[in-house]
C-alpha positions as CSV (number, residue, x, y, z in Angstrom):
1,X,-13.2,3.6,-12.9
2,X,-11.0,5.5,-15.0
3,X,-13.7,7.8,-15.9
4,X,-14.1,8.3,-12.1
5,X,-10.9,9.4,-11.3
6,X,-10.8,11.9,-13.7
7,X,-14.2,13.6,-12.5
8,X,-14.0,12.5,-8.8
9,X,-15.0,15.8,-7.3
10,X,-13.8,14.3,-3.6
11,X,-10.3,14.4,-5.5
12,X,-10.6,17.5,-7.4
13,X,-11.7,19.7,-4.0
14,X,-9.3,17.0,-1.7
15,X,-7.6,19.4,0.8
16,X,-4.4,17.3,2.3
17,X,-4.3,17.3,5.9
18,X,-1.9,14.9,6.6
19,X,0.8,14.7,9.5
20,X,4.3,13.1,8.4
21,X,5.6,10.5,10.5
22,X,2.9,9.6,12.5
23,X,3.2,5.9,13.2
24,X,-0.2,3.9,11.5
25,X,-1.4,0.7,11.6
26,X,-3.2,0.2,8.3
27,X,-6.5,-1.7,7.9
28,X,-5.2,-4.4,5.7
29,X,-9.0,-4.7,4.6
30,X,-9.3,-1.1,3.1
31,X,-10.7,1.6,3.5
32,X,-14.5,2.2,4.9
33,X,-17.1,4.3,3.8
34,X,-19.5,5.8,6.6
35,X,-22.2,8.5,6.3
36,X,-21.4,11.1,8.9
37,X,-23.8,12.7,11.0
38,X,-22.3,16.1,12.6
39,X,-19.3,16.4,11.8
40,X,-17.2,17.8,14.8
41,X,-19.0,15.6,17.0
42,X,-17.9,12.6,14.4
43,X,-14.7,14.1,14.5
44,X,-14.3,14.1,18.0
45,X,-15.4,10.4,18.0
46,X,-12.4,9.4,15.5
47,X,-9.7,10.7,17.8
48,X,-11.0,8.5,20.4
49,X,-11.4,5.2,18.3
50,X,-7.8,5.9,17.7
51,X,-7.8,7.4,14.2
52,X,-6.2,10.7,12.8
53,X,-7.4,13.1,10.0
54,X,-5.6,13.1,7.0
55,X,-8.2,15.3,4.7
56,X,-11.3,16.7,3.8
57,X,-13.3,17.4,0.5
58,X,-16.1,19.8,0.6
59,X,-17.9,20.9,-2.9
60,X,-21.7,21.5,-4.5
61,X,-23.1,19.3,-7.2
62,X,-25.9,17.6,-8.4
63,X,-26.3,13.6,-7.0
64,X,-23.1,12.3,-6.6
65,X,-22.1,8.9,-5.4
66,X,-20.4,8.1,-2.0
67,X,-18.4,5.4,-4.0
68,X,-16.3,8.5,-5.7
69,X,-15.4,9.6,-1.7
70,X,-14.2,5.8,-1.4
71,X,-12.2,5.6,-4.4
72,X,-10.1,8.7,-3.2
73,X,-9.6,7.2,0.1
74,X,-8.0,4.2,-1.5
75,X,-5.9,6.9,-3.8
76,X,-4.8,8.0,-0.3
77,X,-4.4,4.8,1.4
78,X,-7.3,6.2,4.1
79,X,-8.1,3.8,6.3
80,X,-11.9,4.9,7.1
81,X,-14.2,7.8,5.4
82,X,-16.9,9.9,6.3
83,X,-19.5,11.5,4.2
84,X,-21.6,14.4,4.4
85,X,-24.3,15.3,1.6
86,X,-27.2,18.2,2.6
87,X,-30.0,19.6,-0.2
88,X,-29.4,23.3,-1.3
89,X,-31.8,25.1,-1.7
90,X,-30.5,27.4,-4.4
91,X,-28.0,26.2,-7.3
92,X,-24.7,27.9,-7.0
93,X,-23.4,29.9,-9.4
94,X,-20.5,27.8,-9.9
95,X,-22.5,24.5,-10.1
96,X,-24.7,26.8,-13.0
97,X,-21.1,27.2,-14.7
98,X,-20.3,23.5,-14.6
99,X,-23.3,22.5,-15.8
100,X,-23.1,24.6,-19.2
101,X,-19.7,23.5,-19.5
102,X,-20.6,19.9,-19.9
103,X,-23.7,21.2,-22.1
104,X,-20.8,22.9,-24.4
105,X,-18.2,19.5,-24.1
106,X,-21.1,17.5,-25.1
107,X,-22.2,19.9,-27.8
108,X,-25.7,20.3,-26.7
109,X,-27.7,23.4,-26.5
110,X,-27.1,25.4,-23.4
111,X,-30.0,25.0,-20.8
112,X,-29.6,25.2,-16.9
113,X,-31.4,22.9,-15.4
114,X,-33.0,25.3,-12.4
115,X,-34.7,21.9,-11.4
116,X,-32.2,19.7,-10.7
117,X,-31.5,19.2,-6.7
118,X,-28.2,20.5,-6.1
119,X,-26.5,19.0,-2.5
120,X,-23.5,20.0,-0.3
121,X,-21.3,17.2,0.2
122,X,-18.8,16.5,2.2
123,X,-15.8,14.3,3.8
124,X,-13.6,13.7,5.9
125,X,-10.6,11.0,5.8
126,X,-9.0,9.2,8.7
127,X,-6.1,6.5,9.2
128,X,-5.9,4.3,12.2
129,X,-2.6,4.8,14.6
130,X,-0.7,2.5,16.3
131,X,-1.4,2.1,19.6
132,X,-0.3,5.6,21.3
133,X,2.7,6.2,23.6
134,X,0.9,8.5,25.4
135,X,-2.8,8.5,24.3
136,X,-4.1,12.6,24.1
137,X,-5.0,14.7,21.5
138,X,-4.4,18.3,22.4
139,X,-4.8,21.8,21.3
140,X,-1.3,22.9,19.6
141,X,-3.4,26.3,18.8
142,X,-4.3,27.5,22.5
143,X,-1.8,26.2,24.3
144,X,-2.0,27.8,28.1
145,X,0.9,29.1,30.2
146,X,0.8,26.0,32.2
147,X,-0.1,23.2,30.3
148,X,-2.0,22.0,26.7
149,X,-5.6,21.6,26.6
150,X,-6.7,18.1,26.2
151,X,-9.5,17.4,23.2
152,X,-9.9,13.7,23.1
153,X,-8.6,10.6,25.1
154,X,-7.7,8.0,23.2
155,X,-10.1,4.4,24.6
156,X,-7.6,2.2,26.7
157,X,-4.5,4.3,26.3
158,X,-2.2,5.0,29.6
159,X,-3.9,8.8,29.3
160,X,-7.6,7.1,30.1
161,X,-5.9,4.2,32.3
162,X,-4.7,7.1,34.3
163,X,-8.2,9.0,34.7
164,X,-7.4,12.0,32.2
165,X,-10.4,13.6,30.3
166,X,-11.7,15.8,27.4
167,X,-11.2,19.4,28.7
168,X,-8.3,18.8,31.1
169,X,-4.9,20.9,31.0
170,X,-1.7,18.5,31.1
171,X,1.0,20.3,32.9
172,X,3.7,18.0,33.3
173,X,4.8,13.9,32.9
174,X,7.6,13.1,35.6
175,X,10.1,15.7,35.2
176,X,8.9,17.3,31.8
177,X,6.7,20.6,32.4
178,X,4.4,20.5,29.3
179,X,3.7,23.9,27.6
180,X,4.5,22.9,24.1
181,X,3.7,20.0,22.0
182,X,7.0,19.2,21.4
183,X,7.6,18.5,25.2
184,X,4.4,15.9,25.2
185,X,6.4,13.9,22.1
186,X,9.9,14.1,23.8
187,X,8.1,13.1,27.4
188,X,6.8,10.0,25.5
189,X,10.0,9.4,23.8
190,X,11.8,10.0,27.2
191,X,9.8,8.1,29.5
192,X,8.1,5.2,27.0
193,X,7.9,2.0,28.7
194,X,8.2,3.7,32.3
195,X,5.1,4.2,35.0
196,X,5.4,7.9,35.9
197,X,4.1,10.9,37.9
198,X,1.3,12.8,35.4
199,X,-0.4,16.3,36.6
200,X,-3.2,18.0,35.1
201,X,-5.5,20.8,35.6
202,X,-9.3,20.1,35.7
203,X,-11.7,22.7,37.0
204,X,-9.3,24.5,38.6
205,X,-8.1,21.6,40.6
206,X,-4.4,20.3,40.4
207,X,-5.0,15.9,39.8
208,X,-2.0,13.4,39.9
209,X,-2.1,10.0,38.7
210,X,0.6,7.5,37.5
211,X,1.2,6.8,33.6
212,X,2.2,3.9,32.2
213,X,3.8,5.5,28.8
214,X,3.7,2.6,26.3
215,X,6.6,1.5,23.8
216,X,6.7,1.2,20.8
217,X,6.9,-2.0,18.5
């Protein structure tokens, strides 16, 4: 295991991700290793189950285990994982390096191995959230004159309870006009345990619901 950690190429090429303070609620069992399919559908998926990304890992090697991927999502305390592997056709030049490296370590004579399949791998690393206040992931990048662009609804949060969907534009929650993310966190600070007015933008079309913001624990 120790051996592993040292080598673990899903912790040497781990790019952190991670969003301080979001409130979790840990999967006392451990993490879970899954083999993803497409990964922006898969990650569209995870923001609806709930779950936020914390990382990724993306490098080329020879066969590599998907138990290295799960070892560093228990370094991170992730509470699900998703990995990626595709064939290459062609080694990479840095994959050709690291091979003759461990040739020289090992003291044996240089040869690249030309044969050997080389794969793409990849990951991605998620933690489950507590239930959400609000329930809507949105885009903090392209945020619109009047309102945020919804990208996922969380399953049975207020948000879906109150009919929002994928590809809408939140403008407001009761008396908070929403054109920044900050005003979606301080509406569901403001208004958290409340039933208020929600508007939002689909197609065009101005839609009014009630929200029931949630509170928290």
């Amino acid at each position: 295991m120790q051996a592993w950690a040292a080598d673990n190429p899903y912790t040497k090429h781990y790019v952190d991700r991670s969003q301080a303070g979001l409130p979790l609620q840990p999967d006392p069992a451990g993490p879970k290793l899954f083999r993803g399919t497409q990964k922006d559908v898969d990650a569209q998926k995870m923001l609806v189950k709930g779950y936020d990304l914390i990382g990724e890992a993306a490098f080329n090697a020879t066969e590599t285990s998907p138990e290295l991927a799960l070892e560093q999502a228990k370094k991170i305390k992730a509470d699900l994982v998703l990995v990626y592997g595709s064939v290459l056709t062609k080694t990479p030049t840095s994959v050709q390096l690291d091979q003759l490296r461990a040739q020289s370590k090992a003291g044996e004579a240089l040869d690249l191995k030309e044969d050997t399949p080389i794969y793409q791998y990849g990951a991605s690393y998620w933690v489950k959230l507590a239930p959400p206040l609000i329930g809507i992931h949105v885009n903090a990048k392209a945020s619109q004159d009047q309102g945020l662009s919804v990208i996922a609804v969380v399953e049975g949060s207020p948000a879906e309870q109150a009919g929002m969907r994928q590809g809408d534009v939140v403008t407001a929650i009761g008396d908070s006009a929403i054109v920044k993310v900050e005003a979606l966190s301080e509406a569901a600070k403001r208004y958290a345990g409340q039933a208020v007015p929600v508007y939002w933008l689909r197609e065009g079309q101005v839609m009014q619901s009630t929200l029931k913001v949630n509170t928290r624990p």
